[in-house]
N, C-alpha and C positions, 0 to 999 in steps of 0.2 A: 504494500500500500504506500503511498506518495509520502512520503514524510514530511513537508512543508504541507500538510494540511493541518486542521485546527485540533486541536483536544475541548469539548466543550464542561462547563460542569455548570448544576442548578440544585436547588433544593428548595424543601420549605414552600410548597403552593400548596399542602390545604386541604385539597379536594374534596369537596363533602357539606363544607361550613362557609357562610353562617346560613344558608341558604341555597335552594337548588337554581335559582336563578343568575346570581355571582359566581356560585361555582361553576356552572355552566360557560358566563362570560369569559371567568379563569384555564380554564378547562382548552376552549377556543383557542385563547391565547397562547398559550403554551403549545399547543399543537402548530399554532402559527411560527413561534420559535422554532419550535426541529423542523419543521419545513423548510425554512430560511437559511438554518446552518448544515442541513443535510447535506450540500452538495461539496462545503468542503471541509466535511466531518471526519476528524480518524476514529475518534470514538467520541461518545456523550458516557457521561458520568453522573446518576441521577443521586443525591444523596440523602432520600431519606425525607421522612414527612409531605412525601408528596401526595399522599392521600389522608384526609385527614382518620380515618379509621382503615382497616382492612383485615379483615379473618376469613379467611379460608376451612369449607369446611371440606370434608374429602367428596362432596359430588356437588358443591356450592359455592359461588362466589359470591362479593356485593353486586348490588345491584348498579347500573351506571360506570363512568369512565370510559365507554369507550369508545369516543373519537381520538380520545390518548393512546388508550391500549391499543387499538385499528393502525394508530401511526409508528406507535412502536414497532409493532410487531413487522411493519415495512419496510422500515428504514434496517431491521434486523434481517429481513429476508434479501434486503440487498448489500450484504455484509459489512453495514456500520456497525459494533459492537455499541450496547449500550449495556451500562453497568448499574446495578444498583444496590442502596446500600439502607437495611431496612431500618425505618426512623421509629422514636420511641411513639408515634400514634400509627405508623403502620408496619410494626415489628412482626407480625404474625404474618407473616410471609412464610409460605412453603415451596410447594415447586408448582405452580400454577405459572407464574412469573417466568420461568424458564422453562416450560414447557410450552406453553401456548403461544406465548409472545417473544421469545427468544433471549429475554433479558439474561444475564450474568450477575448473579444475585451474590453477595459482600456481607457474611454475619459480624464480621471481625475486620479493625482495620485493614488497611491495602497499603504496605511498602509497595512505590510504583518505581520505576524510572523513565521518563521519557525522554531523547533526545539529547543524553548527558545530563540531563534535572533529574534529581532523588523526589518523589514524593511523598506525603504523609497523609491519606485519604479516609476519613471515617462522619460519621454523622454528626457524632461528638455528644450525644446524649452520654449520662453518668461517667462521664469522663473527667479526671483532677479531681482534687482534693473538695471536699463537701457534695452537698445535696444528694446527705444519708437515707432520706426518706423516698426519693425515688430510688436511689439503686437498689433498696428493698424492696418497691413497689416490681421494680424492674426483673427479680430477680423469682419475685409471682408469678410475673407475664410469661415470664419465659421457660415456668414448669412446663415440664409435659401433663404433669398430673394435673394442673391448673388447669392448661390447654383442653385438654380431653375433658374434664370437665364441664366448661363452657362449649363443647360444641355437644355438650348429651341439650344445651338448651334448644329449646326451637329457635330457627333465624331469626323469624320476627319480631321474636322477642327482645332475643340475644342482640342483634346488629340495634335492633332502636336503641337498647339500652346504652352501648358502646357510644353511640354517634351522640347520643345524649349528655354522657359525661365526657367523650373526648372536644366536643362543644363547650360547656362549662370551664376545663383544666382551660383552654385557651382563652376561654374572654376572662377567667382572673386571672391569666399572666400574661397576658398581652402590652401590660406597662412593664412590667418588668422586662420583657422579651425585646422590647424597641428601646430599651435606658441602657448605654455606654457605661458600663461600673468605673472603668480606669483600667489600666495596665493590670493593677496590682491584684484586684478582684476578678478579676476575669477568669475563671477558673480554665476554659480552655486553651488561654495564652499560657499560661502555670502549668498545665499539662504540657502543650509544645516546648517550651523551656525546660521542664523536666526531662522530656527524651531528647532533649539535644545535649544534654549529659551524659548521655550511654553512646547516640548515635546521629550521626549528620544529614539533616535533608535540608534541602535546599525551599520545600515549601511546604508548606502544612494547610490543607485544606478541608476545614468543618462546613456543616450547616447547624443546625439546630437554634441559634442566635437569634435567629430572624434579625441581624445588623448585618451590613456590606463592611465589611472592616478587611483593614490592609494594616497590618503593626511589623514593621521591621524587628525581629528577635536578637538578631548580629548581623556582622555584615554580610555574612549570606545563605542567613533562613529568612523567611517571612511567612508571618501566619496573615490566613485570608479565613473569612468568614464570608461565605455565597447570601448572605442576606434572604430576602424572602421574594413569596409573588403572590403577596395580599395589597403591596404596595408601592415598591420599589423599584420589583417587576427585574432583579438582579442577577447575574452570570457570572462566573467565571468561563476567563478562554485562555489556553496554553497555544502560543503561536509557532513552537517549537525552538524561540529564544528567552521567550519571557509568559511571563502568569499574568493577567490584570483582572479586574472588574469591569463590566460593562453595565447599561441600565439597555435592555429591552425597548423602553420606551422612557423621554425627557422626563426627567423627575427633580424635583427640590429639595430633595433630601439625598446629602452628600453623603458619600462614603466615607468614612473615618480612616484617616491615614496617621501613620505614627514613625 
């Protein structure tokens, strides 16, 4: 494959909430994205919370997505690789995702290298130091015996309930989620720092934040935060010399650079 084409990466759109009619708008969008980057895509890199629920049961999926999933599964069948990396509201990923749709599904970080660049790829939920109460919550989710569990419920039950409260976690953290802590608090900067003490990448790229952040760690790491697409509408593109942010579409709300 060409190697001066692009490396794409996105996260954090949602899917699902607050409404089926913005999601829908969202949904569009997004599709309109891989369209646009398809033709000089080496890979797309999806990371996580891009639906804002998703369980899979063994002869059931959600309901909806799929002008996304239709495009996905396209751009896979004409050998663009797309990766993805399951977020903590659509963690219950099984192989539906790479079976159907071709996706290359990510439970655990991804040491990458591209082009002579190291990378550092993950969601970045319960990652660094604090927020004890979700990596408990996390570590629920991700029974088997929990899982099995929840799918003895009936869907309609089960998935309302989900969409209900994966609704709710997001409109009481939604300030939190768009507020800059600082360098010092930032727990996923604290994690990047951390492993550049055992090992060297050259970039370190989370979602989960919902902020476009660019923080120089030394003179040559830098952590990137993919930001969201409730508003910002935010990218990351690897050109095969450099990493940046991009906005999809004109936006007022600047990236934070450090």
């Amino acid at each position: 494959m060409n190697e001066s084409k692009n490396i794409y990466f996105l996260s954090d759109a949602h899917l699902g909430v607050p409404d089926h009619s913005s999601s829908m708008a969202r949904e569009r969008k997004l599709v309109k994205w891989m369209e646009q980057v398809a033709p000089d895509a080496k890979a797309i890199f999806l990371l996580g919370d891009i639906f804002d629920f998703w369980f899979e049961y063994k002869h059931v999926v959600p309901r909806g997505h799929v002008r996304l999933l239709g495009t996905i599964a396209h751009l896979t069948d004409q050998g663009i690789p797309v990766h993805f990396f399951p977020g903590n509201h659509d963690l219950w990923v099984k192989d539906y995702f790479s079976q159907e749709v071709g996706m290359q599904i990510h439970h655990h970080p991804l040491r990458a290298r591209f082009n002579g660049k190291s990378f550092y790829i993950a969601h970045g939920d319960g990652m660094g130091k604090g927020d004890n109460g979700y990596k408990f919550l996390k570590k629920v989710f991700t029974c088997r015996l929990c899982q099995w569990l929840f799918a003895r419920l009936h869907p309609n039950f089960a998935v309302g309930l989900a969409r209900y409260l994966s609704k709710r976690s997001r409109i009481n953290n939604i300030k939190n989620d768009e507020k800059f802590l600082g360098e010092e608090k930032e727990y996923l900067i604290g994690y990047a720092k951390d492993i550049l003490q055992k090992e060297h990448f050259n970039y370190f790229v989370f979602g989960h934040r919902h902020l476009p952040l660019e923080i120089k760690l030394n003179e040559n790491a830098t952590y990137y935060n993919l930001g969201e697409w409730f508003n910002r509408f935010t990218y990351g593109i690897f050109d095969g010399n450099e990493f940046r942010l991009e906005y999809f579409e004109k936006n007022e709300n600047p990236v934070h650079e450090s």
